[in-house]
SEMARPA-883136 format. One record per atom (N, C-alpha, C, O): x, y, z; residue in three letters; atom name; residue number from 1. Coordinates in nm, 2 decimals, m for minus. Atoms other than C-alpha are relative to their C-alpha. Layout:
NODE     east    north       up   resn   name   resi
NODE        X        Y        Z    ALA     CA    NUM
...
***
This chain:
NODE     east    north       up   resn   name   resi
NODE     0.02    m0.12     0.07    UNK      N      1
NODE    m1.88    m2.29     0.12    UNK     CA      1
NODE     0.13     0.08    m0.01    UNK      C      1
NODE     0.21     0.10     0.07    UNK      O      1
NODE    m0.14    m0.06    m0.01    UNK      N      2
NODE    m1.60    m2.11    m0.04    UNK     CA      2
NODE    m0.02     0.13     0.02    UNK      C      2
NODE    m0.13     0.17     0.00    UNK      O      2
NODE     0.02    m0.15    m0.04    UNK      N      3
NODE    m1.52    m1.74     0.09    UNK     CA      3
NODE     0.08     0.05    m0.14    UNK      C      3
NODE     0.18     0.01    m0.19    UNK      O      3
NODE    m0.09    m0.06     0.13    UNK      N      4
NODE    m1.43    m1.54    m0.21    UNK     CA      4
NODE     0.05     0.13     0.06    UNK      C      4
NODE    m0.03     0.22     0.09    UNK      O      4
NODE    m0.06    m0.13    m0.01    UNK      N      5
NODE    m1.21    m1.27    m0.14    UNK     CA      5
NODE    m0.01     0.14    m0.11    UNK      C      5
NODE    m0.01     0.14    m0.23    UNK      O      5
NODE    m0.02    m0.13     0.08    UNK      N      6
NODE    m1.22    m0.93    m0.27    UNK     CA      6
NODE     0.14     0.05    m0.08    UNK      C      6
NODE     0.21     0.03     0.01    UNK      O      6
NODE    m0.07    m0.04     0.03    UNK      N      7
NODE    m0.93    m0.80    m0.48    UNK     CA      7
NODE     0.09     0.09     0.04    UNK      C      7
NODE     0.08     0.20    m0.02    UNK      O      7
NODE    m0.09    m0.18    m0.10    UNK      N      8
NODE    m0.68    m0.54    m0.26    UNK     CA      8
NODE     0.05     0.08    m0.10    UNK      C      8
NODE     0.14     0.05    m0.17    UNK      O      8
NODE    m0.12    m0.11     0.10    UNK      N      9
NODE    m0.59    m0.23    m0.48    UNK     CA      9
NODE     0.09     0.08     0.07    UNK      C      9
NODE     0.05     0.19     0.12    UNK      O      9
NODE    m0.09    m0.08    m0.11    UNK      N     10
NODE    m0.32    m0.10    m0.29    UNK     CA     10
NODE     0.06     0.06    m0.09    UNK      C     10
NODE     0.05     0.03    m0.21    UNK      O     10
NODE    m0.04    m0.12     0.00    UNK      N     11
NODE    m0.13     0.24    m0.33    UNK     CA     11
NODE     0.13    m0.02     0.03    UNK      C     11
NODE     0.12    m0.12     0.11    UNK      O     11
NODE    m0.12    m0.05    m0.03    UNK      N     12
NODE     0.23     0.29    m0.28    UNK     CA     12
NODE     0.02     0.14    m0.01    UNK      C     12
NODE    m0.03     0.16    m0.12    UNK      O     12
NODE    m0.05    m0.14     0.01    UNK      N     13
NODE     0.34     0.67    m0.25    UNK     CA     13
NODE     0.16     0.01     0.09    UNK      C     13
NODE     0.20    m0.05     0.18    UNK      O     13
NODE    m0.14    m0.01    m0.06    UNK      N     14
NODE     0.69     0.78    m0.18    UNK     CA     14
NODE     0.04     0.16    m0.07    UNK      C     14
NODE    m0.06     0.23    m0.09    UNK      O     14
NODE    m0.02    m0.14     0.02    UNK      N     15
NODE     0.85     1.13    m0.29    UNK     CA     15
NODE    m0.04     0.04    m0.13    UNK      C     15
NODE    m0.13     0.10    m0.17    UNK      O     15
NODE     0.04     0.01     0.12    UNK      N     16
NODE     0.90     1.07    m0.64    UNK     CA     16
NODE    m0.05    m0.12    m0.08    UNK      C     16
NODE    m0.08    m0.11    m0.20    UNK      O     16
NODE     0.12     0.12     0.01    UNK      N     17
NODE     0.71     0.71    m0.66    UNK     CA     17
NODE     0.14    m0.09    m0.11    UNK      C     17
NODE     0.11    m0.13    m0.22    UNK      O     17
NODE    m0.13     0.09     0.09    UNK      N     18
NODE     1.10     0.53    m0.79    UNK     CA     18
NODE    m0.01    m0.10     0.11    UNK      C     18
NODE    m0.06    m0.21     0.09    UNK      O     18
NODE    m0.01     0.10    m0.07    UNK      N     19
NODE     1.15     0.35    m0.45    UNK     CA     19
NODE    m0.13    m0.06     0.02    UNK      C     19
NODE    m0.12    m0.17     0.05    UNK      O     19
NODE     0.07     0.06    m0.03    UNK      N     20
NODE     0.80     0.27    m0.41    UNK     CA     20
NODE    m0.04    m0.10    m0.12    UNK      C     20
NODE    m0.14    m0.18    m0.12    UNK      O     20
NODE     0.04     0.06     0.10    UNK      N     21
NODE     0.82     0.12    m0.72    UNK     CA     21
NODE     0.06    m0.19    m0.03    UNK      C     21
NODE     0.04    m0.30    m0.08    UNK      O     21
NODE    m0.07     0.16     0.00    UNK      N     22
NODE     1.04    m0.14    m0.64    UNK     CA     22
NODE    m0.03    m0.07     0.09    UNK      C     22
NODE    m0.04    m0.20     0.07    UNK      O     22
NODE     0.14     0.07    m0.11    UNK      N     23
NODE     0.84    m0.22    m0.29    UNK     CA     23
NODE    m0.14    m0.03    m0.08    UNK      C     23
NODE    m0.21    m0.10    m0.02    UNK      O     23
NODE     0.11    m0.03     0.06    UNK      N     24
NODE     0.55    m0.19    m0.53    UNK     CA     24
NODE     0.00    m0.21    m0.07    UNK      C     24
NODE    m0.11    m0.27    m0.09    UNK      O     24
NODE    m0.03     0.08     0.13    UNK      N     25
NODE     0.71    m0.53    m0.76    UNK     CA     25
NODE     0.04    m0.12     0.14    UNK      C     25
NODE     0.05    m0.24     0.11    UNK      O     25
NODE    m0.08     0.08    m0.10    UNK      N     26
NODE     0.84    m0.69    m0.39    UNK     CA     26
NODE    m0.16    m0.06     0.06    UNK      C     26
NODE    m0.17    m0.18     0.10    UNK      O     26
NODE     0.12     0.05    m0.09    UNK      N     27
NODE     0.46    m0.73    m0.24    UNK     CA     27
NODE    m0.05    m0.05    m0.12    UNK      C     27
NODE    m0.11    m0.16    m0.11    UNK      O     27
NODE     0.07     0.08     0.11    UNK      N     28
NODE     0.34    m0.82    m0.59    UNK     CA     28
NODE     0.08    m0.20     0.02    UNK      C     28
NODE     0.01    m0.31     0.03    UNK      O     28
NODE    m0.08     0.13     0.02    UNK      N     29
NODE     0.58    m1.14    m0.60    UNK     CA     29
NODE    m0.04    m0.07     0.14    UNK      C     29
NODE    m0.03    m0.19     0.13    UNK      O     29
NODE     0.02     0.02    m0.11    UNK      N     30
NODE     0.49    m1.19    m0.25    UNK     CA     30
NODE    m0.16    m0.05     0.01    UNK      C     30
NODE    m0.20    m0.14     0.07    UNK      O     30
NODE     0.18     0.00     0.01    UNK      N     31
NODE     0.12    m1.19    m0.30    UNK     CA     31
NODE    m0.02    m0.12    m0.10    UNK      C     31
NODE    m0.11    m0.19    m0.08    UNK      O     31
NODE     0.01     0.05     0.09    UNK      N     32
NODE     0.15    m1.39    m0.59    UNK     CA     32
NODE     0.08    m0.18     0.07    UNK      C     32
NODE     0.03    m0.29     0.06    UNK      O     32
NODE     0.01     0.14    m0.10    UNK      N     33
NODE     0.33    m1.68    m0.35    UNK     CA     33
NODE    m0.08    m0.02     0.06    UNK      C     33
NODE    m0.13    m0.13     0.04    UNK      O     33
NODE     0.09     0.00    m0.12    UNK      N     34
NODE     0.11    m1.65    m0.12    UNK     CA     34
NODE    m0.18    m0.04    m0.07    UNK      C     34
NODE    m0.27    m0.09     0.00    UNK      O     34
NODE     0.08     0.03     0.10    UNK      N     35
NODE    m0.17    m1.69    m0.39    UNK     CA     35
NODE    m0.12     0.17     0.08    UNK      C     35
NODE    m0.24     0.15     0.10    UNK      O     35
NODE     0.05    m0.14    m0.02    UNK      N     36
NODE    m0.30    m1.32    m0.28    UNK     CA     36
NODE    m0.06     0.09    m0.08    UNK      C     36
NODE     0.03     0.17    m0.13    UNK      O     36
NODE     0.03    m0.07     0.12    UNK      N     37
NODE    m0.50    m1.12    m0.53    UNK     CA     37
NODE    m0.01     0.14     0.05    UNK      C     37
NODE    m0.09     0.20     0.13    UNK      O     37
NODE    m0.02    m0.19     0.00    UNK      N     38
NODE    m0.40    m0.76    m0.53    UNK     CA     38
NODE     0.06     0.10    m0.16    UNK      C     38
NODE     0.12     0.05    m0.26    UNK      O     38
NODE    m0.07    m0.10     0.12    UNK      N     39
NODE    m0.30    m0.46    m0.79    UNK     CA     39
NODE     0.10     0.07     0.12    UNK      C     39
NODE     0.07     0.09     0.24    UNK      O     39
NODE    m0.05    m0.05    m0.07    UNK      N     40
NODE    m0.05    m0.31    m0.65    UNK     CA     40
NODE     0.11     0.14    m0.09    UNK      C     40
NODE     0.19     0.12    m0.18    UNK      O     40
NODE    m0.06    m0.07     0.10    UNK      N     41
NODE     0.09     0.02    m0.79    UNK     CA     41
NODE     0.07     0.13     0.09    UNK      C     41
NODE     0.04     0.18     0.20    UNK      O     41
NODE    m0.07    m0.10    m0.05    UNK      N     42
NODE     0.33     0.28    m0.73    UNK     CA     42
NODE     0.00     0.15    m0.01    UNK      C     42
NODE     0.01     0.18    m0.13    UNK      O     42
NODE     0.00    m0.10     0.11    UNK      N     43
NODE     0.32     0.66    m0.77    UNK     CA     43
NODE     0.05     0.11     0.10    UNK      C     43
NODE     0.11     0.07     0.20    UNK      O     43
NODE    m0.07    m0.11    m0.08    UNK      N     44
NODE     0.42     1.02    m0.61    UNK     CA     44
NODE    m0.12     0.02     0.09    UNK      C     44
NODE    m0.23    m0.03     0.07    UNK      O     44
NODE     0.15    m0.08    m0.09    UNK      N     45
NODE     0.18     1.17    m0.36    UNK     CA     45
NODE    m0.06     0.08    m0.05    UNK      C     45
NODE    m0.18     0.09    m0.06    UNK      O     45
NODE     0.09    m0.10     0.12    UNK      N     46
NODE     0.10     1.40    m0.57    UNK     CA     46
NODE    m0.12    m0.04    m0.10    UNK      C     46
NODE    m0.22     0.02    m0.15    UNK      O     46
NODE     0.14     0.06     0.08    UNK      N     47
NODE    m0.10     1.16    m0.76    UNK     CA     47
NODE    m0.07    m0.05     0.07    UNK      C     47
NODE    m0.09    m0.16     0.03    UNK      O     47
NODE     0.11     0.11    m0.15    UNK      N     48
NODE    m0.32     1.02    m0.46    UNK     CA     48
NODE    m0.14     0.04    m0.07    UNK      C     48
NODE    m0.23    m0.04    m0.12    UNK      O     48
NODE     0.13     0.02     0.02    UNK      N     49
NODE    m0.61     1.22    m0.55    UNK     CA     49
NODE    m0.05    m0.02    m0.18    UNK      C     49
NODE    m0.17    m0.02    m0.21    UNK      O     49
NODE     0.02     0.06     0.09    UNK      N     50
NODE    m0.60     1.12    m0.89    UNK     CA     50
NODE    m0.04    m0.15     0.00    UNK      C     50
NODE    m0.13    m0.19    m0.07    UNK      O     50
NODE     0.05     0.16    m0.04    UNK      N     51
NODE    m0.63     0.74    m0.77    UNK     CA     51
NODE    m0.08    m0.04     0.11    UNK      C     51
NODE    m0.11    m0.16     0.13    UNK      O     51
NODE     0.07     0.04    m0.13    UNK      N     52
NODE    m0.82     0.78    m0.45    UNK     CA     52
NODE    m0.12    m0.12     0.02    UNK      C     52
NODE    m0.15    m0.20     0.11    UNK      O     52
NODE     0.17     0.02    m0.01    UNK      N     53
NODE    m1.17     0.66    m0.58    UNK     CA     53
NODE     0.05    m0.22    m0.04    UNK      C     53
NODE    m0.03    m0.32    m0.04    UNK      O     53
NODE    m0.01     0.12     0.09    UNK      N     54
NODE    m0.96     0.33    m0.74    UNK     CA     54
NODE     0.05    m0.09     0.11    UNK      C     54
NODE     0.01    m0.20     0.09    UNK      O     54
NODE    m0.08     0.08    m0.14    UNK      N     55
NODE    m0.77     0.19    m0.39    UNK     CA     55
NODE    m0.07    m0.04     0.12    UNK      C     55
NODE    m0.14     0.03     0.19    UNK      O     55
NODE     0.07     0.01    m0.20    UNK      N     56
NODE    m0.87     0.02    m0.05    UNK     CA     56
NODE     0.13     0.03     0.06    UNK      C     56
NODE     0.12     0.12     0.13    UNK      O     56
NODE    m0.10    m0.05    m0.08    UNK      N     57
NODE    m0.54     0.06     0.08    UNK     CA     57
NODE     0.14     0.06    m0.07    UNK      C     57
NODE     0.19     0.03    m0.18    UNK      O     57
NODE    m0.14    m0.09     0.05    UNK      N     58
NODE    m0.24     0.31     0.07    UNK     CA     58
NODE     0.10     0.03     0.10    UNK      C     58
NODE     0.08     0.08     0.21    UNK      O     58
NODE    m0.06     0.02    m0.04    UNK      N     59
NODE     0.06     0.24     0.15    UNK     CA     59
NODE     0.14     0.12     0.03    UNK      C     59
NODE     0.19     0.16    m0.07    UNK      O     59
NODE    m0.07    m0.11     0.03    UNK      N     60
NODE     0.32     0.53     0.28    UNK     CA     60
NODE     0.16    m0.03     0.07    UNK      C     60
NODE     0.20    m0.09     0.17    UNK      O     60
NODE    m0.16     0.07    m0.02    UNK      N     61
NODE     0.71     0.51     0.26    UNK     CA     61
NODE     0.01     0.08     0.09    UNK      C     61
NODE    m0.05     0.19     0.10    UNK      O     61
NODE     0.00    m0.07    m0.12    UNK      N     62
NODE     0.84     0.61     0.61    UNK     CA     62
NODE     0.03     0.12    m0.02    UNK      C     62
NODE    m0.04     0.20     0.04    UNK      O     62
NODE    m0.05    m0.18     0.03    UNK      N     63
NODE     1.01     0.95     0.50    UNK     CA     63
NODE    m0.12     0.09    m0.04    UNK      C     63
NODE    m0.12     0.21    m0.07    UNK      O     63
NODE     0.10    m0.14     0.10    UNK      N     64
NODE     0.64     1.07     0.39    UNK     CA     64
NODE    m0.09    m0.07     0.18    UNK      C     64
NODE    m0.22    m0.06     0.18    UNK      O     64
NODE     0.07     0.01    m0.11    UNK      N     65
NODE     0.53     0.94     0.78    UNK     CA     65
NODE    m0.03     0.09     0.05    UNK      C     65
NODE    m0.09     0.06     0.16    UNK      O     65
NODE     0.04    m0.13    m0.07    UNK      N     66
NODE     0.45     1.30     0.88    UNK     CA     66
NODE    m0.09     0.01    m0.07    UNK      C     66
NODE    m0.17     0.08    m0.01    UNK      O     66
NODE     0.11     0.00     0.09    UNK      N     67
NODE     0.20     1.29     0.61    UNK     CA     67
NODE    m0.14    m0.10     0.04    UNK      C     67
NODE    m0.23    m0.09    m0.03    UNK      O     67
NODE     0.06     0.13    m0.07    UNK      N     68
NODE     0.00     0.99     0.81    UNK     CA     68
NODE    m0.12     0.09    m0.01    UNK      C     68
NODE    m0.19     0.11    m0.11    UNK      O     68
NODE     0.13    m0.07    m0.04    UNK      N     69
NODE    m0.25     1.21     0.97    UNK     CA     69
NODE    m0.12     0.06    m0.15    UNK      C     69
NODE    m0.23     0.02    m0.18    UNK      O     69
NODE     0.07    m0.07     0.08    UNK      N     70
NODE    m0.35     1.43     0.67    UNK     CA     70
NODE    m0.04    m0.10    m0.08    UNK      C     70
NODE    m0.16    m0.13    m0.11    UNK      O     70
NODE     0.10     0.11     0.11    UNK      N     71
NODE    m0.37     1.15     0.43    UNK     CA     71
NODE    m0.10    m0.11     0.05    UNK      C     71
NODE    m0.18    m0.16    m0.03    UNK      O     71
NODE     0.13     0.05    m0.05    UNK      N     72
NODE    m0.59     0.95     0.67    UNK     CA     72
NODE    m0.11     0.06     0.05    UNK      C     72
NODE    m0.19     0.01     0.13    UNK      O     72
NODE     0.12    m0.11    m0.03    UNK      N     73
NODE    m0.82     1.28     0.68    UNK     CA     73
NODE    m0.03    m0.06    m0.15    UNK      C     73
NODE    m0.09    m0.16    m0.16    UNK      O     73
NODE    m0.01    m0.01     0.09    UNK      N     74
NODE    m0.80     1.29     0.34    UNK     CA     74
NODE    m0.10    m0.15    m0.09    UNK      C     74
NODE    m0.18    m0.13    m0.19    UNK      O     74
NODE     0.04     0.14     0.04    UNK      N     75
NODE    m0.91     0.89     0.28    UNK     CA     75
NODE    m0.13    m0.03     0.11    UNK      C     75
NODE    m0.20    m0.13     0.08    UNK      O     75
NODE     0.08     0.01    m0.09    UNK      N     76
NODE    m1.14     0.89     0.57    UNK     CA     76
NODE    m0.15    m0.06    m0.08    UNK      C     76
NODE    m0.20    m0.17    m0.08    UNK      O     76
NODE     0.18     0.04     0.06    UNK      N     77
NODE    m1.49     0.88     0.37    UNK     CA     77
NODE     0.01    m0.06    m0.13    UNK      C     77
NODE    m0.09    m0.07    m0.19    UNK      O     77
NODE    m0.07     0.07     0.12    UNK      N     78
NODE    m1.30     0.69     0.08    UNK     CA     78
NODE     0.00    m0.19     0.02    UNK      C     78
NODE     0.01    m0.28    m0.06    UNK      O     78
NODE    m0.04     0.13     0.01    UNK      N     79
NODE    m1.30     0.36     0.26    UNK     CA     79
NODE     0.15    m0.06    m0.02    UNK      C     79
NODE     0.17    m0.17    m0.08    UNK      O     79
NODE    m0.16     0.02     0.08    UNK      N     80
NODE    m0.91     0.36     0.21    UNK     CA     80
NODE     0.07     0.01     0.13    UNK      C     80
NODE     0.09     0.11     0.20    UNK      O     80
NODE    m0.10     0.00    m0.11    UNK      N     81
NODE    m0.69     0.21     0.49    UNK     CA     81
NODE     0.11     0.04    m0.08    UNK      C     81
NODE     0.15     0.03    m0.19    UNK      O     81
NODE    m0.16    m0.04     0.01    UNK      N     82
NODE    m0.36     0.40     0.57    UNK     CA     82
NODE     0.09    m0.06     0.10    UNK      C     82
NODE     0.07    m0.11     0.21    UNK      O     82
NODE    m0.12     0.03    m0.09    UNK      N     83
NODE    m0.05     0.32     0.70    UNK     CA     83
NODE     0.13    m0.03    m0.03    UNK      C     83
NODE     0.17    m0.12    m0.12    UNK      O     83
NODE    m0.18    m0.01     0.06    UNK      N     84
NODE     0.33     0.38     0.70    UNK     CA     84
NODE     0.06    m0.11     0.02    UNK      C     84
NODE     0.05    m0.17     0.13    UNK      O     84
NODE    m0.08     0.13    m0.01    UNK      N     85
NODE     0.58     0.09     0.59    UNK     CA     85
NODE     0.09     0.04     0.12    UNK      C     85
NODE     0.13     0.16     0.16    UNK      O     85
NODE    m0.17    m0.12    m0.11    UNK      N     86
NODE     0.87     0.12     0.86    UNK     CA     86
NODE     0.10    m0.09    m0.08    UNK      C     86
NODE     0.12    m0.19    m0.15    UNK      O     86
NODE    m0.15    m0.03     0.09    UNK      N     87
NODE     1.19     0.17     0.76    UNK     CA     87
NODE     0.05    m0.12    m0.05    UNK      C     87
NODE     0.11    m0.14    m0.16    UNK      O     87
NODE    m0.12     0.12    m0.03    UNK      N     88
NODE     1.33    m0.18     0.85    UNK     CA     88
NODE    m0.06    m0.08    m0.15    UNK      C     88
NODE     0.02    m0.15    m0.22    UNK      O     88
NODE     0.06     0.10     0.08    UNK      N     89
NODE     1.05    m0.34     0.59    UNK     CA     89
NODE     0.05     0.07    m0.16    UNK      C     89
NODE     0.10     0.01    m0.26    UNK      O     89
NODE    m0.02    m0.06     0.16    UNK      N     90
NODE     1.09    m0.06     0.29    UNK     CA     90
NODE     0.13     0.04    m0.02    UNK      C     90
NODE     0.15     0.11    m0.12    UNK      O     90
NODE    m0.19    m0.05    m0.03    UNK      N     91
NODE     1.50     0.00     0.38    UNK     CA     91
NODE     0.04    m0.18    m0.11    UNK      C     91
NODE     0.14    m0.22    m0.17    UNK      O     91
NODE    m0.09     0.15     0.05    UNK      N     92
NODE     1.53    m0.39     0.24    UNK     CA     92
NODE    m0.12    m0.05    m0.12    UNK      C     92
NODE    m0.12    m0.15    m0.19    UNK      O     92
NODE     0.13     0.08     0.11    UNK      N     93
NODE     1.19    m0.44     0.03    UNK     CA     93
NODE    m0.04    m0.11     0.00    UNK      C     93
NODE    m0.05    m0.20    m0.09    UNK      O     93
NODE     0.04     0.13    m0.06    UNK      N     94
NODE     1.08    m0.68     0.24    UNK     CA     94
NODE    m0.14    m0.01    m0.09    UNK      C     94
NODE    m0.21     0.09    m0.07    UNK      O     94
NODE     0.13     0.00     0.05    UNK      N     95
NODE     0.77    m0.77     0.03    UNK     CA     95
NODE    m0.08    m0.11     0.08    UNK      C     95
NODE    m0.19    m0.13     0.05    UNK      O     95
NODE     0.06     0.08    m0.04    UNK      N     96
NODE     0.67    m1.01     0.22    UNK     CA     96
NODE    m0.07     0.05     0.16    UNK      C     96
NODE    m0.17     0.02     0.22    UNK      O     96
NODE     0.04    m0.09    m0.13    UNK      N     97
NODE     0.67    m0.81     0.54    UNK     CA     97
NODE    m0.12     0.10    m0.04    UNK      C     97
NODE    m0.23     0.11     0.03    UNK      O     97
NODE     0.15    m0.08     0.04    UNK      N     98
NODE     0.43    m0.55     0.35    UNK     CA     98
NODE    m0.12    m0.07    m0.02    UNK      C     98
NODE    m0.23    m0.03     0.02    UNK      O     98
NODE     0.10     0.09    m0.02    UNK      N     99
NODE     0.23    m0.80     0.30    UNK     CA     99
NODE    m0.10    m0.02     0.10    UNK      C     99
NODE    m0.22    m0.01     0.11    UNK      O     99
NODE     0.10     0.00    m0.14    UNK      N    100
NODE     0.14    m0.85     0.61    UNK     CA    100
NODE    m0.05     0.06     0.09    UNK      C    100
NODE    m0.12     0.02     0.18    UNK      O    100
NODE     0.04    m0.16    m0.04    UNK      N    101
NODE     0.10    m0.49     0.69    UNK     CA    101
NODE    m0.13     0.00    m0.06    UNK      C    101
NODE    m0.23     0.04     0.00    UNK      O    101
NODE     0.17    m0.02     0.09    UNK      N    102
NODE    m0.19    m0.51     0.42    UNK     CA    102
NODE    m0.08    m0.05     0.06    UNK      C    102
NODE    m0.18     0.01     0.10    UNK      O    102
NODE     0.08     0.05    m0.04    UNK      N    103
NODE    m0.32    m0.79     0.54    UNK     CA    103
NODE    m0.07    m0.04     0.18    UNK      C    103
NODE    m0.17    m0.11     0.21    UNK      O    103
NODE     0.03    m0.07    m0.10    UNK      N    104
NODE    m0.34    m0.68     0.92    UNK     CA    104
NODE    m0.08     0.08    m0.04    UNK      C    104
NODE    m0.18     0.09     0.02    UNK      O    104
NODE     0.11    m0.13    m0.04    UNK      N    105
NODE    m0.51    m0.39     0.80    UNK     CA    105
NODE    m0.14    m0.03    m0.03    UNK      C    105
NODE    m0.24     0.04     0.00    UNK      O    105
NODE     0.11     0.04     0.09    UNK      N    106
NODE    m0.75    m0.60     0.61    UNK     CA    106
NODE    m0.11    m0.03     0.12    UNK      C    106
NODE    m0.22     0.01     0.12    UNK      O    106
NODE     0.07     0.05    m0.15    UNK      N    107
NODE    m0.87    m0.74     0.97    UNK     CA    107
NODE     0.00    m0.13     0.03    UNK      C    107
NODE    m0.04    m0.17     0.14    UNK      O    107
***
Protein backbone atom coordinates (compact mmCIF):
# COMPACT_ATOMS: atom_id res chain seq x y z
CA UNK A 1 0.00 0.00 0.00
CA UNK A 2 1.38 3.27 -1.04
CA UNK A 3 1.40 6.12 1.73
CA UNK A 4 0.52 9.31 -0.05
CA UNK A 5 1.88 12.20 1.36
CA UNK A 6 0.25 15.49 1.93
CA UNK A 7 1.72 18.58 0.26
CA UNK A 8 3.84 20.98 2.87
CA UNK A 9 2.94 24.67 2.32
CA UNK A 10 5.62 26.25 4.10
CA UNK A 11 6.11 30.04 4.99
CA UNK A 12 9.35 31.86 5.07
CA UNK A 13 9.23 35.33 6.96
CA UNK A 14 12.22 37.51 7.39
CA UNK A 15 12.17 41.45 7.86
CA UNK A 16 11.54 42.43 4.44
CA UNK A 17 10.95 38.78 2.93
CA UNK A 18 14.44 39.42 0.18
CA UNK A 19 16.64 36.92 2.14
CA UNK A 20 13.99 34.59 2.74
CA UNK A 21 13.41 34.60 -0.61
CA UNK A 22 16.49 33.12 -1.55
CA UNK A 23 16.23 30.32 1.38
CA UNK A 24 12.76 30.18 0.03
CA UNK A 25 14.36 28.94 -3.87
CA UNK A 26 17.32 26.82 -1.74
CA UNK A 27 14.59 24.23 0.13
CA UNK A 28 12.54 24.30 -3.13
CA UNK A 29 15.60 22.78 -5.20
CA UNK A 30 16.24 20.71 -2.24
CA UNK A 31 12.84 19.22 -2.00
CA UNK A 32 12.60 18.78 -5.54
CA UNK A 33 15.99 16.32 -5.16
CA UNK A 34 14.76 14.75 -2.61
CA UNK A 35 11.41 14.19 -4.59
CA UNK A 36 9.59 16.25 -1.74
CA UNK A 37 6.27 17.96 -2.53
CA UNK A 38 6.12 21.35 -0.97
CA UNK A 39 5.13 25.23 -1.99
CA UNK A 40 7.36 27.01 -0.52
CA UNK A 41 7.13 30.84 -0.40
CA UNK A 42 8.58 33.83 0.99
CA UNK A 43 7.19 37.04 2.47
CA UNK A 44 7.55 39.88 5.30
CA UNK A 45 5.90 39.17 8.59
CA UNK A 46 3.71 41.51 8.10
CA UNK A 47 2.01 39.36 5.68
CA UNK A 48 1.57 36.13 7.95
CA UNK A 49 -1.93 36.81 8.63
CA UNK A 50 -2.73 37.35 5.28
CA UNK A 51 -1.35 33.60 4.56
CA UNK A 52 -2.05 31.96 7.89
CA UNK A 53 -5.26 29.93 6.76
CA UNK A 54 -2.94 28.74 3.41
CA UNK A 55 0.35 27.04 5.40
CA UNK A 56 1.25 24.01 7.69
CA UNK A 57 4.50 25.27 8.39
CA UNK A 58 6.29 28.67 9.00
CA UNK A 59 9.47 29.13 8.82
CA UNK A 60 11.35 32.12 10.83
CA UNK A 61 14.80 33.81 9.83
CA UNK A 62 16.89 33.89 13.06
CA UNK A 63 16.99 37.81 13.46
CA UNK A 64 12.93 37.59 13.75
CA UNK A 65 13.79 34.63 16.74
CA UNK A 66 12.34 36.84 19.45
CA UNK A 67 9.15 36.67 17.55
CA UNK A 68 9.03 32.63 18.23
CA UNK A 69 6.66 32.76 21.02
CA UNK A 70 4.12 35.26 19.67
CA UNK A 71 3.91 33.72 16.37
CA UNK A 72 3.49 30.21 17.83
CA UNK A 73 0.47 31.94 19.93
CA UNK A 74 -0.59 33.34 16.98
CA UNK A 75 -0.62 29.78 14.83
CA UNK A 76 -1.60 27.67 17.71
CA UNK A 77 -5.35 26.89 16.54
CA UNK A 78 -4.07 27.16 12.83
CA UNK A 79 -2.43 23.77 12.78
CA UNK A 80 0.73 25.68 11.66
CA UNK A 81 4.19 24.39 12.93
CA UNK A 82 6.79 27.04 13.96
CA UNK A 83 10.28 27.31 14.12
CA UNK A 84 13.37 29.39 13.66
CA UNK A 85 16.15 28.51 10.89
CA UNK A 86 19.58 29.03 12.89
CA UNK A 87 21.84 31.22 11.67
CA UNK A 88 24.51 28.53 10.51
CA UNK A 89 21.56 27.04 7.99
CA UNK A 90 20.00 30.52 6.72
CA UNK A 91 23.80 32.51 6.95
CA UNK A 92 24.77 29.95 3.90
CA UNK A 93 21.14 28.90 2.48
CA UNK A 94 21.66 25.61 3.26
CA UNK A 95 18.44 24.28 1.67
CA UNK A 96 18.92 21.19 2.36
CA UNK A 97 19.52 21.70 6.08
CA UNK A 98 15.86 23.42 6.06
CA UNK A 99 14.73 20.68 4.81
CA UNK A 100 15.22 18.76 7.41
CA UNK A 101 13.97 21.29 9.88
CA UNK A 102 10.54 20.84 8.04
CA UNK A 103 10.67 17.50 7.89
CA UNK A 104 11.53 16.98 11.72
CA UNK A 105 8.71 19.10 12.38
CA UNK A 106 6.58 17.03 10.17
CA UNK A 107 7.25 14.03 12.91
Amino acid sequence: MKVVKKMKNILLICGSGASSGFMAAAIRKAAKKRKVEVTVKAASESQLDDRINEIDYLLIGPHLSYMLKDLQEQTKDKNVQAAVIPQAVYGTLNGEKALDLILKMEG
